[in-house]
VEXSE-330187 format. One record per atom (N, C-alpha, C): z, y, x; residue in three letters. Coordinates in steps of 0.05 Angstrom, whole numbers. Example, Ala and Ser with C-alpha at 12.3 -4.5 7.8 and 13.67 -1.06 7.14 Angstrom:
REM residues 2
c3,c2,c1,residu
156,-114,264,ALA
156,-90,246,ALA
156,-66,264,ALA
142,-45,257,SER
143,-21,273,SER
157,1,258,SER
***
This chain:
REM residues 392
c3,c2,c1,residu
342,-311,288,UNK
347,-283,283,UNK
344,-267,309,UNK
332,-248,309,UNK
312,-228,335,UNK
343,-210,344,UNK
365,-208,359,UNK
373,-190,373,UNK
367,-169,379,UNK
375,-150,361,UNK
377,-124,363,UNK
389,-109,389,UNK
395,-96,413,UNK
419,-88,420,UNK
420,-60,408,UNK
444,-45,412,UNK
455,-22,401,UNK
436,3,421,UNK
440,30,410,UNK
426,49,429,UNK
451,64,426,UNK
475,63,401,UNK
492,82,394,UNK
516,92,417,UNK
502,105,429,UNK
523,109,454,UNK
544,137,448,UNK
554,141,460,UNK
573,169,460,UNK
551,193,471,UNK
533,180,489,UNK
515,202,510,UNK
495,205,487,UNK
481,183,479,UNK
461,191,455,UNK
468,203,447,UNK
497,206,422,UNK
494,226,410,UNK
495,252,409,UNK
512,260,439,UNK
512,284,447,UNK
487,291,452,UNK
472,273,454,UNK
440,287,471,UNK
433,299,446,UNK
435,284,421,UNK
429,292,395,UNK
440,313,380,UNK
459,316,384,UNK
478,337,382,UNK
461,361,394,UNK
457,363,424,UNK
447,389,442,UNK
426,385,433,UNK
407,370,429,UNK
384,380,410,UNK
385,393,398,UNK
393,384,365,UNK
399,402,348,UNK
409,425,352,UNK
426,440,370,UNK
429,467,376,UNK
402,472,391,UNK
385,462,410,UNK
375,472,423,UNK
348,481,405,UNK
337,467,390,UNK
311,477,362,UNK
330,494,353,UNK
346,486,344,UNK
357,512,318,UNK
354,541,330,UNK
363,548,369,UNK
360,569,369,UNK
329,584,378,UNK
312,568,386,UNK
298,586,386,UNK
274,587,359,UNK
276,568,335,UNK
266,559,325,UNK
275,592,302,UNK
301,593,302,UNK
314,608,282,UNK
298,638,281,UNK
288,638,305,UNK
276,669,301,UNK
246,664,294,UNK
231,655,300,UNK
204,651,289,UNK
193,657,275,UNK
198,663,244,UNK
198,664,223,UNK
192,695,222,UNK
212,707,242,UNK
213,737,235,UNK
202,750,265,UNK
186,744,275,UNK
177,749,297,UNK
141,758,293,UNK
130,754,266,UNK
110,764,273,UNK
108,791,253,UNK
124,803,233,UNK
138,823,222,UNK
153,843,247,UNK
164,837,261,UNK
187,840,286,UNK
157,857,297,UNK
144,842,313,UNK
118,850,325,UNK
105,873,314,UNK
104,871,291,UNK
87,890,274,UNK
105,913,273,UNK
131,926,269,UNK
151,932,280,UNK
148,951,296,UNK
124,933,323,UNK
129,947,346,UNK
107,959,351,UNK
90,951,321,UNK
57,963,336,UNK
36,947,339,UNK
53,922,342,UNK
27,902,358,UNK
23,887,330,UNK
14,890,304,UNK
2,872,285,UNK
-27,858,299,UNK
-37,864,316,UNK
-61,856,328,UNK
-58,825,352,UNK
-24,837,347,UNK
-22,813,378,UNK
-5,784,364,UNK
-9,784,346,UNK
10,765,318,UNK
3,729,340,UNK
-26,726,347,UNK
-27,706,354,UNK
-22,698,379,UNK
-2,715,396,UNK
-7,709,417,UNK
34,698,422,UNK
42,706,399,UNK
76,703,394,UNK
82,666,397,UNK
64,650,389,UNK
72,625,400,UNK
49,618,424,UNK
20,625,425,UNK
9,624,440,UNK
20,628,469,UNK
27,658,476,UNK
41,653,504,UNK
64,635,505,UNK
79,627,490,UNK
106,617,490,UNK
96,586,497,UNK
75,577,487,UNK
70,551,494,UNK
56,543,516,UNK
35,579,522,UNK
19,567,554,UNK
43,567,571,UNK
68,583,571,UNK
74,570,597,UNK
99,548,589,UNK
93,536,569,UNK
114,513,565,UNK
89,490,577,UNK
68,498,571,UNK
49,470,592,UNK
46,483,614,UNK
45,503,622,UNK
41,513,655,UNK
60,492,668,UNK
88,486,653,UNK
109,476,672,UNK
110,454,663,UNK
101,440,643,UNK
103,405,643,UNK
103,395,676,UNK
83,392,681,UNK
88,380,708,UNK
106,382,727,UNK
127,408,726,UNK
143,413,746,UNK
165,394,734,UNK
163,409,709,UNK
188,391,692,UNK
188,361,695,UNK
158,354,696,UNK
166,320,700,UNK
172,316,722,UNK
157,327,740,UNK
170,316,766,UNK
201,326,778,UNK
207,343,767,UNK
238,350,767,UNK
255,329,762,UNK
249,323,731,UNK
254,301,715,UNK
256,282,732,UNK
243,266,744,UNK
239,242,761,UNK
256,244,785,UNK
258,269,799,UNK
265,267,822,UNK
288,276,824,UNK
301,304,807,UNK
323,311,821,UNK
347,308,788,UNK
338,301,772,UNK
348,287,740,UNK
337,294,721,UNK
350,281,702,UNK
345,296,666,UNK
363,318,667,UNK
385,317,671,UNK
404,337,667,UNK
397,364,671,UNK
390,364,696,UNK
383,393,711,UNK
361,407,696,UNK
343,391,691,UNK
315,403,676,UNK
328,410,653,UNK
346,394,631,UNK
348,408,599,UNK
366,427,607,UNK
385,423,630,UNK
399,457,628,UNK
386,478,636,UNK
359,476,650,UNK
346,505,663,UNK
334,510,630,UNK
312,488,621,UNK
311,503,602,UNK
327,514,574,UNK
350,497,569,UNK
368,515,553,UNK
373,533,561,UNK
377,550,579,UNK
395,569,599,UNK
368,591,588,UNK
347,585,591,UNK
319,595,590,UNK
321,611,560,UNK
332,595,543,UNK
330,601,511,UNK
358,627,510,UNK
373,623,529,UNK
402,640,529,UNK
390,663,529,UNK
382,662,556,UNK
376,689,569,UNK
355,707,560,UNK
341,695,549,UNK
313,708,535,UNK
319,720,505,UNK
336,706,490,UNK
347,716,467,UNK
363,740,470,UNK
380,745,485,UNK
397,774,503,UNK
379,783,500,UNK
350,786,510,UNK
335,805,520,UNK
323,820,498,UNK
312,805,475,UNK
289,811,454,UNK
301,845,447,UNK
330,841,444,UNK
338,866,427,UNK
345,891,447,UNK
337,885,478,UNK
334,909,496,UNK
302,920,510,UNK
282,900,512,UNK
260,899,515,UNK
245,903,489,UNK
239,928,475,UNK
221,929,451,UNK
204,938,454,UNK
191,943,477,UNK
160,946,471,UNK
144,927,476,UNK
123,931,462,UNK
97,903,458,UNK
95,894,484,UNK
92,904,497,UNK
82,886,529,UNK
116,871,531,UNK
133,885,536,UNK
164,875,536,UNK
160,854,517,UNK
155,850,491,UNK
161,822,475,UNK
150,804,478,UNK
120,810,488,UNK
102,794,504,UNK
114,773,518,UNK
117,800,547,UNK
125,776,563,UNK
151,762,556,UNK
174,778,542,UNK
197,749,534,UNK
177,729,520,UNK
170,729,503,UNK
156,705,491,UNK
140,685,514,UNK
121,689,536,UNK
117,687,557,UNK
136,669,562,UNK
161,686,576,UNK
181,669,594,UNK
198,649,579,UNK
198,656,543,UNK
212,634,529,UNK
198,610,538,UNK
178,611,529,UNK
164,584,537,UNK
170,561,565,UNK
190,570,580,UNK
197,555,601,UNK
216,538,583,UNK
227,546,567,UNK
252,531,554,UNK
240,503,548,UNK
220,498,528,UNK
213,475,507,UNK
194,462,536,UNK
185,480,555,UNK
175,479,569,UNK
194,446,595,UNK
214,453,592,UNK
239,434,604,UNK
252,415,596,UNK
272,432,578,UNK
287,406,557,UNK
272,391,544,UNK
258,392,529,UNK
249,364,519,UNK
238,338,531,UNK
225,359,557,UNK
221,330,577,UNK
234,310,594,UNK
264,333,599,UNK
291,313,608,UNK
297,299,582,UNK
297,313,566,UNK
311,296,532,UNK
302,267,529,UNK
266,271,523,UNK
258,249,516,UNK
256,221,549,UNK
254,232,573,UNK
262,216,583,UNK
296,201,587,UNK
313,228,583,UNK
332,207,580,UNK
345,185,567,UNK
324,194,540,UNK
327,179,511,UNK
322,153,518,UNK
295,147,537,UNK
277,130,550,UNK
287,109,565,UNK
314,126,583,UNK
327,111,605,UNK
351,94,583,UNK
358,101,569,UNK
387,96,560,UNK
385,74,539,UNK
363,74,517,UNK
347,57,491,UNK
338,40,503,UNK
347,7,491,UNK
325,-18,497,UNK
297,-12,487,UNK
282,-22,500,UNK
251,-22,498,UNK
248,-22,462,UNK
259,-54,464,UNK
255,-67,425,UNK
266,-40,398,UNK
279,-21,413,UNK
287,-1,389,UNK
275,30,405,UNK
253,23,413,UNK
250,53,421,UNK
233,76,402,UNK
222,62,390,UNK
219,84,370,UNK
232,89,350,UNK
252,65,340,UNK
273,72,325,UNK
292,98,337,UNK
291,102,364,UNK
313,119,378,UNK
298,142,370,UNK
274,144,383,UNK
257,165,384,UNK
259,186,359,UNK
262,164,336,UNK
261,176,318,UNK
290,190,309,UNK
307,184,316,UNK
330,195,303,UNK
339,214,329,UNK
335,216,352,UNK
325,238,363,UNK
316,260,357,UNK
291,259,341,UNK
274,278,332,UNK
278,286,305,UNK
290,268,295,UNK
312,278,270,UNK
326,303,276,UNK
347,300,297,UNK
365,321,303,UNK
349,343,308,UNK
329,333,320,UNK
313,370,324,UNK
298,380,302,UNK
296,358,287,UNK
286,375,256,UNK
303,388,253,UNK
329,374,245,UNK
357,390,237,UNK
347,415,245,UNK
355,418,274,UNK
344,442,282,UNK
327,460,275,UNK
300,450,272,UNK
280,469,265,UNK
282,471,235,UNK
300,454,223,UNK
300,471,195,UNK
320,486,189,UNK
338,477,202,UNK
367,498,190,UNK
357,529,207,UNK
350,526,229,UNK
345,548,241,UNK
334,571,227,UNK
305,566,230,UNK
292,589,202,UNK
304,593,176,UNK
320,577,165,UNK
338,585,147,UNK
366,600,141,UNK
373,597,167,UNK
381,611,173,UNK
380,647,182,UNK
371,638,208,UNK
358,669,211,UNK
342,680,202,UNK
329,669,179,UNK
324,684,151,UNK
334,705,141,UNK
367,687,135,UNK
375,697,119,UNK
405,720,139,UNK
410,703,157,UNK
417,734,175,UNK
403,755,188,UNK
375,753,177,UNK
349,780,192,UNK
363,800,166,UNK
368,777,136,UNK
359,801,112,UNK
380,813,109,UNK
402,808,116,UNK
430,807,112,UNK
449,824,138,UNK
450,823,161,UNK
452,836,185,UNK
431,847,201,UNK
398,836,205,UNK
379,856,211,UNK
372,835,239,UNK
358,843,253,UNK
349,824,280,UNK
356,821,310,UNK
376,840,302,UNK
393,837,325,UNK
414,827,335,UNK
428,824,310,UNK
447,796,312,UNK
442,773,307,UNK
420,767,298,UNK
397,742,297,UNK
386,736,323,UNK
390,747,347,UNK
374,744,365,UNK
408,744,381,UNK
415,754,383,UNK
450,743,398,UNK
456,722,382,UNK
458,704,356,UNK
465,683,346,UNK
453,666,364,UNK
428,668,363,UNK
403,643,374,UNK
418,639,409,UNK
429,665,422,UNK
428,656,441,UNK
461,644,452,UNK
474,653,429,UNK
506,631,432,UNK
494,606,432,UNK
482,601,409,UNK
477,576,395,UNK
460,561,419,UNK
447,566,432,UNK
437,563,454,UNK
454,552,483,UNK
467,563,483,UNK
494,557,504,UNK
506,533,495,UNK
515,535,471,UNK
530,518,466,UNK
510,476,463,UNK
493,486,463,UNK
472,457,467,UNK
480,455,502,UNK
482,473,527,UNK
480,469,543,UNK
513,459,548,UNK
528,470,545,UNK
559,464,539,UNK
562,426,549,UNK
550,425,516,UNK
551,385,515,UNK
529,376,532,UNK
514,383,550,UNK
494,376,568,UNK
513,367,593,UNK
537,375,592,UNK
556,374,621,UNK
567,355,619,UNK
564,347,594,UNK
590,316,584,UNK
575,292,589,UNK
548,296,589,UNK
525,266,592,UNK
531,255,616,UNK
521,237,635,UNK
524,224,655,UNK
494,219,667,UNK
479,227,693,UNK
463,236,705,UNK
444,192,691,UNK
422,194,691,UNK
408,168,688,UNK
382,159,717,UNK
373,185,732,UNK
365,184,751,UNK
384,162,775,UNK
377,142,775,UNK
397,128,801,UNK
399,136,827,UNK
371,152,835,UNK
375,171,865,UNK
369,190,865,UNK
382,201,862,UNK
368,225,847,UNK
371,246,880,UNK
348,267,880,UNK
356,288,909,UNK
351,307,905,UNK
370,329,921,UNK
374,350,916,UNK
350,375,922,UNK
344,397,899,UNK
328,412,893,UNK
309,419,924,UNK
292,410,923,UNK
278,418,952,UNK
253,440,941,UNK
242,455,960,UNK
227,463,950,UNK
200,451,945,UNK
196,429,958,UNK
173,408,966,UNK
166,397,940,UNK
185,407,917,UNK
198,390,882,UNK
178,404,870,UNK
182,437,877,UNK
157,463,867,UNK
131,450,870,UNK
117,436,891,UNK
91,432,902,UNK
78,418,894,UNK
59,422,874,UNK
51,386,860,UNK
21,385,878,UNK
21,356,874,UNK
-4,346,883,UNK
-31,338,861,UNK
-49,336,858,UNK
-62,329,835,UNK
-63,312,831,UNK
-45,293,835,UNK
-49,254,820,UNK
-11,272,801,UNK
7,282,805,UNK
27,295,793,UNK
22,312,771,UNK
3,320,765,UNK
-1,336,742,UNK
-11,323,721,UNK
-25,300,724,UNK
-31,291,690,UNK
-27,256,699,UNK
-17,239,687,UNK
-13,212,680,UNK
-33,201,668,UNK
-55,186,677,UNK
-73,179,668,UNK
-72,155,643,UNK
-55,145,647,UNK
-34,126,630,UNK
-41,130,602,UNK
-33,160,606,UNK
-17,168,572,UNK
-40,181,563,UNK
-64,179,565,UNK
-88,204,558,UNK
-92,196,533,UNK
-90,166,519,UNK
-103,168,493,UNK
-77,171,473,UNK
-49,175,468,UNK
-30,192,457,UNK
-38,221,471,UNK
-38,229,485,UNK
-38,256,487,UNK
-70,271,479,UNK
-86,253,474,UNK
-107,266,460,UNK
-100,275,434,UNK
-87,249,414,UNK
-83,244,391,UNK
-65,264,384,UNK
-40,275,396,UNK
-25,288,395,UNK
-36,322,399,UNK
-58,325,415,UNK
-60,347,418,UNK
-80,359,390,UNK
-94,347,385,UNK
-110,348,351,UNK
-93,353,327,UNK
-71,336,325,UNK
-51,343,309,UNK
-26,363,313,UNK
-28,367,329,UNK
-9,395,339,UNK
-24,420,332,UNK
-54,415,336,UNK
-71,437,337,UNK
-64,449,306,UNK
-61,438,290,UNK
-51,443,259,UNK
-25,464,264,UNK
-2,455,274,UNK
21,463,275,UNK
16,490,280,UNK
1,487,301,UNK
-2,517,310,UNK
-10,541,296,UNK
-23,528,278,UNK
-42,544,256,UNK
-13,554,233,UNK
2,533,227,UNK
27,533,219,UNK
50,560,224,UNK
62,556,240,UNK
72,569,260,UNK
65,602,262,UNK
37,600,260,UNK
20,628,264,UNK
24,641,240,UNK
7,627,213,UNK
2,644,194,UNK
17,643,168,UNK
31,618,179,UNK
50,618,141,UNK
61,639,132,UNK
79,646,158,UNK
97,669,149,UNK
84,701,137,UNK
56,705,147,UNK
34,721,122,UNK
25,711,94,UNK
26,686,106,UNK
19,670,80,UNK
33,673,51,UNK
66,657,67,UNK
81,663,45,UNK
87,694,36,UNK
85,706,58,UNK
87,737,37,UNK
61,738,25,UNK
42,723,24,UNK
8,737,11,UNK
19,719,-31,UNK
30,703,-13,UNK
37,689,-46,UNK
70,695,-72,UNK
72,720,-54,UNK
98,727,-61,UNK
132,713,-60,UNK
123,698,-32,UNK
151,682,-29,UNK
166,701,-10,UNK
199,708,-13,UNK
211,727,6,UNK
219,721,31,UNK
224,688,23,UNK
243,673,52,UNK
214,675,61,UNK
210,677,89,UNK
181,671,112,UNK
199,635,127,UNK
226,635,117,UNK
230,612,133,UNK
226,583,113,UNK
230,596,85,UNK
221,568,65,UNK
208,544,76,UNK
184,556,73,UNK
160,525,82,UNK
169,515,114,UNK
187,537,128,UNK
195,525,152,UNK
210,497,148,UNK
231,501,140,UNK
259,486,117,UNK
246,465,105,UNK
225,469,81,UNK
221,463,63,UNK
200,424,81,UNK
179,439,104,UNK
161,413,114,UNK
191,401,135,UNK
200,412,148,UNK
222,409,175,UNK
238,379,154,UNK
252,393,135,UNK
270,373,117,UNK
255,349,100,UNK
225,351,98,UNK
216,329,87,UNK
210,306,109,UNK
208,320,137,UNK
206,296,158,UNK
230,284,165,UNK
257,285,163,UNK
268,284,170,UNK
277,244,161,UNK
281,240,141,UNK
289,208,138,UNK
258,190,143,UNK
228,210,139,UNK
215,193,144,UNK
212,187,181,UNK
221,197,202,UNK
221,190,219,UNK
238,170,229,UNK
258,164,229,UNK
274,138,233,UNK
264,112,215,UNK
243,109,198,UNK
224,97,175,UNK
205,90,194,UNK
188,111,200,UNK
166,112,230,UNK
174,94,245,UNK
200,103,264,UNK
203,93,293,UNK
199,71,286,UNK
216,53,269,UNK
227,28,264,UNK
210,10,256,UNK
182,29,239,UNK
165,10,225,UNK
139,7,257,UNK
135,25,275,UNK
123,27,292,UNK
129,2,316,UNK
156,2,312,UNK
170,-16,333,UNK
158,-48,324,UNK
156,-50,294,UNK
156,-71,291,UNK
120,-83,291,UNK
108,-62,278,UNK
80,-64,266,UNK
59,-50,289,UNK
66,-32,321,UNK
55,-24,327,UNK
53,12,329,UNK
41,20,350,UNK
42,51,343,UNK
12,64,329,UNK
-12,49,329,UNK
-31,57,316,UNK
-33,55,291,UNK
-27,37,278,UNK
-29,40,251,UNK
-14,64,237,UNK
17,68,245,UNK
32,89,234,UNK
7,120,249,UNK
0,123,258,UNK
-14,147,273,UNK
-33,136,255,UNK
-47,129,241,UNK
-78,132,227,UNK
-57,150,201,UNK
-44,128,187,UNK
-27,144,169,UNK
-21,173,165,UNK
-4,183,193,UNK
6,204,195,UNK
-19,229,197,UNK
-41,229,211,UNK
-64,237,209,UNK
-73,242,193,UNK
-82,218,168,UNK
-89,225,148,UNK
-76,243,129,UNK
-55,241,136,UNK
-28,252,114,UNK
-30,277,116,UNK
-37,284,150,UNK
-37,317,158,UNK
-59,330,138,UNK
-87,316,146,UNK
-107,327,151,UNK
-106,330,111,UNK
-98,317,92,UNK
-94,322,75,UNK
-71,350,68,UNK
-49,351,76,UNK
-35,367,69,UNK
-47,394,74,UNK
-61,398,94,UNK
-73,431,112,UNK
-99,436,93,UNK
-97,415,76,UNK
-130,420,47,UNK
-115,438,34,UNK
-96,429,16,UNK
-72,433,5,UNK
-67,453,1,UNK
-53,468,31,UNK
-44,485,35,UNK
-77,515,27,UNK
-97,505,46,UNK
-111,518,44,UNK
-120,524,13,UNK
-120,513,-9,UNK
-124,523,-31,UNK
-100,529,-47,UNK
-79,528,-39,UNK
-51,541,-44,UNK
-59,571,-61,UNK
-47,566,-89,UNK
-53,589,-109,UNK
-25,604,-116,UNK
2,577,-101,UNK
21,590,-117,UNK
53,575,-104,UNK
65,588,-110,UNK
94,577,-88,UNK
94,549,-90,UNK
86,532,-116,UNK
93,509,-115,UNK
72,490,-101,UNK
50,494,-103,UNK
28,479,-87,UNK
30,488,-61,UNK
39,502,-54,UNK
49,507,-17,UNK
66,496,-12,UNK
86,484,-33,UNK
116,477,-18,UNK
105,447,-25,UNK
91,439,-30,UNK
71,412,-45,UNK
59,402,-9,UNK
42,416,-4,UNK
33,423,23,UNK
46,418,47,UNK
71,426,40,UNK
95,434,63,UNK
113,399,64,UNK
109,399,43,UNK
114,363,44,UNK
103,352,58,UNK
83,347,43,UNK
62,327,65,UNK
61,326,91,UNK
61,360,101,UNK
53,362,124,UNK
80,363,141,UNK
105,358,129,UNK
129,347,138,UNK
126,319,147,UNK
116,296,125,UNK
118,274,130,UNK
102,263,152,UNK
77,282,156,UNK
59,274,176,UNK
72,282,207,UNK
84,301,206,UNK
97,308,230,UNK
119,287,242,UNK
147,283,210,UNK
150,265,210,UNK
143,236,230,UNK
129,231,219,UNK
121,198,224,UNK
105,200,259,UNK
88,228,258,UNK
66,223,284,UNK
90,231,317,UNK
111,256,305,UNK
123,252,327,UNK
139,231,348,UNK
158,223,323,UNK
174,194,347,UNK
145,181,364,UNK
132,172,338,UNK
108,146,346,UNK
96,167,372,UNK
84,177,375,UNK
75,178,399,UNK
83,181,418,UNK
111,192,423,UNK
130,187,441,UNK
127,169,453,UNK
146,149,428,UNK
144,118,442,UNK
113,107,459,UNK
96,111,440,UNK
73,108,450,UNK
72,112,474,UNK
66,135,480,UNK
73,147,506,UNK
91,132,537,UNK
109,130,518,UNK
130,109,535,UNK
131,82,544,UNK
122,72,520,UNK
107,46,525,UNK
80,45,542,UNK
69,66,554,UNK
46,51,571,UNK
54,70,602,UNK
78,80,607,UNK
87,94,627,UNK
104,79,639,UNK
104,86,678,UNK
112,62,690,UNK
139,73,692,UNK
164,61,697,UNK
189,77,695,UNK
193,94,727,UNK
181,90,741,UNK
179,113,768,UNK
164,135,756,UNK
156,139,739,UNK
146,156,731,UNK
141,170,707,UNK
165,167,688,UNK
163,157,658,UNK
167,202,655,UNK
181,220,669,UNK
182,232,666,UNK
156,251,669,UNK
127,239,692,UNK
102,260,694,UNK
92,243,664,UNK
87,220,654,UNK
82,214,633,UNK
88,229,599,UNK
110,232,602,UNK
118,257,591,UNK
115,284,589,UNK
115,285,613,UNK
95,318,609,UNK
71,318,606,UNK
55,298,606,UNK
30,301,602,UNK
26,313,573,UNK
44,283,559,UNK
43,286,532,UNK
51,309,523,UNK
69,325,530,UNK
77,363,533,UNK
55,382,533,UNK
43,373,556,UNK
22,385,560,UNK
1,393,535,UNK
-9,364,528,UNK
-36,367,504,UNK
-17,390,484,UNK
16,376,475,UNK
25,388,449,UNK
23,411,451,UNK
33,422,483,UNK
39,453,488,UNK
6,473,482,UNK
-5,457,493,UNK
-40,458,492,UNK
-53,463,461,UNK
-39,438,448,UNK
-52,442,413,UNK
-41,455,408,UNK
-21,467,409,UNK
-2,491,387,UNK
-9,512,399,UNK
-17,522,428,UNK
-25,549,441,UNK
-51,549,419,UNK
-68,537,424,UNK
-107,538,423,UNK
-97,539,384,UNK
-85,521,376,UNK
-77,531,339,UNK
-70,558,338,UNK
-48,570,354,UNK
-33,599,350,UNK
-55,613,361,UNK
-73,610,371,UNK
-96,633,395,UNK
-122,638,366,UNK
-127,605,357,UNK
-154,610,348,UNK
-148,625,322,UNK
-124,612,306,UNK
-121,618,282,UNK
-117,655,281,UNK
-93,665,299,UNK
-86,689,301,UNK
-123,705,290,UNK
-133,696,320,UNK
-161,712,319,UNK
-178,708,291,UNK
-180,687,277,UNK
-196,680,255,UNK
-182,699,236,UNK
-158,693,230,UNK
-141,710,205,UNK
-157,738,207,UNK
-145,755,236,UNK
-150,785,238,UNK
-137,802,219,UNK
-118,790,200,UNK
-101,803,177,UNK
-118,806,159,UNK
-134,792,151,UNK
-149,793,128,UNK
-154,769,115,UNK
-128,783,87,UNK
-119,756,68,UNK
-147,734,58,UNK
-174,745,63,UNK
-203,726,55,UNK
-195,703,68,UNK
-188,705,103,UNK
-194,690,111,UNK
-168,664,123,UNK
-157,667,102,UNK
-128,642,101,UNK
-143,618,91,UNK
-167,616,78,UNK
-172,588,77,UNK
-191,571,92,UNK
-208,591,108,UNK
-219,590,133,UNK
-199,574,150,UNK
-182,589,162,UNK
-162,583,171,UNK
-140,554,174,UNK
-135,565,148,UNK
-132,523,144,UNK
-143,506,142,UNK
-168,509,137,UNK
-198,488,129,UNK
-198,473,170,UNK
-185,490,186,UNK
-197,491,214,UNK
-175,469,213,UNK
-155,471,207,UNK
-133,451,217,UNK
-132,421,199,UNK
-147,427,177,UNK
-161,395,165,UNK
-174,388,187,UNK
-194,400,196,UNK
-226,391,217,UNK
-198,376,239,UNK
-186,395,243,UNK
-161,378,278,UNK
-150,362,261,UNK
-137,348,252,UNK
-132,329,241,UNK
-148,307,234,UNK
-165,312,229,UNK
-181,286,223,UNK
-200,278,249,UNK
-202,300,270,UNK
-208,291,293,UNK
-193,269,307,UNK
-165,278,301,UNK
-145,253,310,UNK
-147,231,299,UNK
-151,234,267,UNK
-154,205,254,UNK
-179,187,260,UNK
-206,206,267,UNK
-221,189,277,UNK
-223,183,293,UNK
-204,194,321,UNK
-196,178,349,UNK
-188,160,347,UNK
-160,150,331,UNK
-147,130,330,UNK
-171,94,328,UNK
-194,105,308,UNK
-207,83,304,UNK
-235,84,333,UNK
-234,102,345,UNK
-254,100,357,UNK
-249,97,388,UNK
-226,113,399,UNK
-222,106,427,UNK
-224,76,437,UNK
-227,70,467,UNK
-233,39,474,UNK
-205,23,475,UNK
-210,8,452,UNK
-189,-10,437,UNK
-194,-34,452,UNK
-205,-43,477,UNK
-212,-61,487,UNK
-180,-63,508,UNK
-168,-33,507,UNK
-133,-36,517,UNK
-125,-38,507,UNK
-108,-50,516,UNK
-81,-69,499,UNK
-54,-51,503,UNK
-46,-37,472,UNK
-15,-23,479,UNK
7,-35,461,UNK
10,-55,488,UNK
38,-75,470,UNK
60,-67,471,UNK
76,-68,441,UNK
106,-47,453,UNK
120,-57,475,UNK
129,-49,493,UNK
155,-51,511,UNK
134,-58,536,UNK
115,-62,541,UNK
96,-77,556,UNK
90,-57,583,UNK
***
């Protein structure tokens, strides 16, 4: 009988815990942010609402990892929770278009941080043999997040209006940073903030390691982004009222298949579950694209839950498994990097293709089949002559 050890710590779960606050709050406004925009004038600038938010969440992967590495996990997820606080304050005093801009801009330091202390600390703390089982119930909690969120501030935009939707997000925000104080530092030498930490070198900015997950990841993110951008027109083009439904609706279908993922990945490998999850995408974004009616969208919204589901933990771990532990946190940002990268270039291209003209929603989705199945045909084609053995 194979020895399991435990991952269930008191620190895990708080980490899991401050997750789940930490998606829920900036996740909660999203939904109503490209209405909000329009609002202000800027219906023209719809694609640029997760676009900037994500260029500079990869501008700073690299700082973040090497933060990460050198001076802790801790420090990095509280700058960027702190990031999600303070930016939420702002939305409802800064209203003009260039003003939402750049908050959206500077949000992006947030996802930009925490997740890269997160998933390394997840890294430091989990035996090798259950790491994508961790990974996955990890990323559970931040579904939590990303789905209660939009369902939320949904339903306090319709109900109180967007201003106390935007002070909710940013309590809720604090309070992930709160239980960040209770964890215990995992860096063993960790040194104090220099500025020499700011300065990267170019072997520090990308992990050569991790390039074939972070390809794979960036093709399938490239969907999300498309996601993210246009549903919330979408579902008003098909007469749905919540814009956060299909948020809720894909968020909650990934949610038990990822701890399914980690576990079956752990045992069987991380490629095979990634051909799966790929295919699953590149099918659901068909789906969606010929979407006639609430129910074949929320049909859509499935699938393309389960694919998120299953591809996120796995490539984590992936990720983690071929990263050396001196450096498990620039490895990580790499992988940040491509995601931050596929969801900008999805929110940039799609914004521009739409142009607010309902013709071209299936254009649109048709583009995020094509990125999906780019990934699935990576998986069979990159040089398999490397060997990615788990824990190895």
């Amino acid at each position: 009988m194979n020895f399991r050890p435990s991952f269930f710590t008191l620190d895990f779960m708080l980490l899991c815990i401050s997750s789940f606050l930490f998606f829920a709050s900036f996740n909660m406004i999203v939904p109503e942010l490209p209405s909000y925009l329009t609002s202000l004038g800027g219906e023209d600038y719809k694609g640029l609402i997760i676009s900037l938010f994500t260029l500079t969440a990869g501008l700073s992967r690299p700082f973040s990892g090497k933060l990460a590495d050198k001076v802790g996990r801790i420090p990095v997820m509280v700058f960027g929770a702190m990031i999600c606080f303070g930016v939420s304050l702002m939305y409802p005093i800064m209203t003009s278009i260039g003003g939402f801009l750049f908050l959206r801009f500077v949000h992006g330091f947030s996802t930009g941080f925490t997740p890269t202390g997160t998933s390394a600390y997840v890294a430091d703390i989990v035996p090798f043999q259950r790491r994508g089982e961790a990974m996955g119930i990890q990323s559970l909690f931040g579904s939590l997040g990303m789905a209660a969120g939009p369902a939320l501030g949904g339903y306090i935009a319709a109900i109180y209006g967007l201003t106390p939707l935007f002070y909710l997000s940013a309590i809720i925000a604090l309070l992930s940073v709160v239980i960040l104080f209770k964890l215990k530092e995992t860096v063993p030498n960790k040194e104090k903030l220099h500025k020499s930490h700011l300065m990267l070198k170019r072997h520090e900015i990308i992990e050569k390691r991790v390039v074939d997950p972070s390809v794979v990841l960036f093709f399938t993110v490239f969907s999300f982004g498309i996601i993210l951008t246009i549903i919330p027109d979408y579902s008003a083009h098909l007469g749905i009222k919540n814009k956060g439904l299909f948020f809720a609706v894909f968020t909650l279908s990934s949610l038990a298949i990822r701890i399914i993922a980690g576990k079956t990945s752990d045992r069987y490998g991380r490629i095979p579950i990634l051909k799966i999850a790929t295919f699953i995408m590149a099918l659901s974004m068909l789906i969606i694209a010929y979407a006639d009616s609430k129910m074949m969208l929320m049909i859509g919204g499935v699938l393309f839950g389960c694919s998120v589901g299953m591809n996120s933990p796995t490539v984590t771990a992936w990720t983690i498994d071929l990263s050396l532990d001196a450096y498990r946190g620039r490895a990580l940002a790499t992988m940040y990097i491509a995601l931050e990268a596929g969801i900008g270039m999805g929110a940039l291209f799609s914004g521009w293709l739409f142009a607010n003209q309902a013709s071209n929603f299936k254009m649109v989705f048709l583009l995020g089949t094509v990125s999906a199945l780019i990934a699935f045909v990576y998986l069979f084609t990159f040089p398999y002559k490397r060997k990615y053995l788990i824990g190895k």
